[in-house]
N, C-alpha and C positions, 0 to 999 in steps of 0.2 A: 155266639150269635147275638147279636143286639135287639133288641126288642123293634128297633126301631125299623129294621129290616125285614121284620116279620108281617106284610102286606096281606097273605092270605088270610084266610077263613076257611074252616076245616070244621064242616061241623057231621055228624054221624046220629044217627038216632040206636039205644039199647033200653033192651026189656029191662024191666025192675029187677027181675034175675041176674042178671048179666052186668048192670050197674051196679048191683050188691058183691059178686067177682069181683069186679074190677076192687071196690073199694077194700075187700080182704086183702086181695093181692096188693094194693099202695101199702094197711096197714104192715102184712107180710115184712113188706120190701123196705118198709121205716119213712113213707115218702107220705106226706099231708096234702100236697099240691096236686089235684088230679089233672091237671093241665104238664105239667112236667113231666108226672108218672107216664103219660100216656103220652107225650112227644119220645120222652125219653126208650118208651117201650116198640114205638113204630120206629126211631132211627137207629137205636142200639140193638133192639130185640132183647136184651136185658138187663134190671138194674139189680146191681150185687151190694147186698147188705150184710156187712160184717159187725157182729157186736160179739166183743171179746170183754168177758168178764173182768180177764187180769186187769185190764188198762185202769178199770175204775179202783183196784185195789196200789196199782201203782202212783195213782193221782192222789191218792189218800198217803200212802208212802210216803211223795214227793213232796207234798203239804206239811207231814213233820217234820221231814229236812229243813223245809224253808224254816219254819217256827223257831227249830234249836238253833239253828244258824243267826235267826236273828236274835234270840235270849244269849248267846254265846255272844256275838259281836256286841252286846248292849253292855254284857257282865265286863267283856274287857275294855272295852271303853271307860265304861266306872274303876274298875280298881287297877288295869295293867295287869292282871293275870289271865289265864285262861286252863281250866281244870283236865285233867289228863282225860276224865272217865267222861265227862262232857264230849269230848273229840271222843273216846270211846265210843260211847254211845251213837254220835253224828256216822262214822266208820261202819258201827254195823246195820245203821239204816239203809245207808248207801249200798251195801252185800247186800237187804233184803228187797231193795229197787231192783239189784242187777238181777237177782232172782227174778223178780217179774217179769224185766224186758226180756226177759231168758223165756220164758212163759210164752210172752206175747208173740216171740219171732216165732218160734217151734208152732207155736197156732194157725199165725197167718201160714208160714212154709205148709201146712200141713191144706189151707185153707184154698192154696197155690194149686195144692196137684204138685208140687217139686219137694219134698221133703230132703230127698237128695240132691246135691248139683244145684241149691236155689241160690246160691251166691250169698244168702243170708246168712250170717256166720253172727252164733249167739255165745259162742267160745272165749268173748273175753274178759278179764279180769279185772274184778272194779282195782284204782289204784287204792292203797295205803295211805293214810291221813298221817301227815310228821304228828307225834303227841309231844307236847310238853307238859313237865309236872308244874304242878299249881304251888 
C-alpha cells in the first residue's frame, strides 16, 4: 500500500503502561517503527519474528568461501596452477555451509508447525569439487 493512499488519521490515546507494552512487544517482535508495528498488528494481528542463529554462522561460512575462491582464482591467474588441498579445503567448506542450510531448514520446518510433510527437503548433497594436482 502506498503511502500515498494513506488519507486517514488514526489516532488513539494509551497510558504510559500500555505505551511501555506496546514498545516491549515492537522490541519483542524486532520492529523499531511503532507506526508499522501497530498497522501491522490491527491488520495482520501478528508480526512473526524469526532469528535463527545458524544463518549468522553460515554468512560467516559463506564469507570464507568467497575469500579462498578469490585467493585461489588470484594464485592461478599468477602462476597457471591451482593446488589440490586449496580445492580441498574450498570442498570442505562448502560440506560445512551444507551443514548449516541443513540447520536452518530443520529450524524454520520446525518454526512452521510442519516438521513432517513441509515440502522443505534439507536431504541434499553438496556436489564434489574436480581437484587437480598442483
Amino acid at each position: 500500500m502506498a503511502s500515498a493512499t494513506r488519507k486517514n488519521n488514526i489516532h488513539f490515546m494509551a497510558s504510559n503502561e500500555e505505551r511501555d507494552m506496546i514498545r516491549q512487544r515492537m522490541k519483542e517482535a524486532g520492529v523499531i517503527n511503532m507506526r508499522t508495528y501497530l498497522l501491522s498488528m490491527a491488520i495482520d494481528g501478528q508480526i512473526t519474528h524469526i532469528e535463527i542463529k545458524s544463518i549468522n554462522e553460515m554468512i560467516r561460512l559463506l564469507s570464507n568461501v568467497s575469500n579462498n575462491i578469490n585467493q585461489i582464482a588470484k594464485h592461478a591467474n599468477e602462476t597457471g596452477n591451482v593446488h589440490a588441498a586449496d580445492l580441498d579445503e574450498i570442498s570442505n567448506q562448502h560440506e560445512a555451509i551444507w551443514v548449516q542450510i541443513k540447520l536452518i531448514l530443520n529450524e524454520v520446518s520446525e518454526l512452521m508447525g510442519r516438521v513432517s510433510g513441509s515440502g522443505i527437503s534439507s536431504n541434499r548433497k553438496p556436489k564434489q569439487c574436480a581437484q587437480s594436482e598442483a
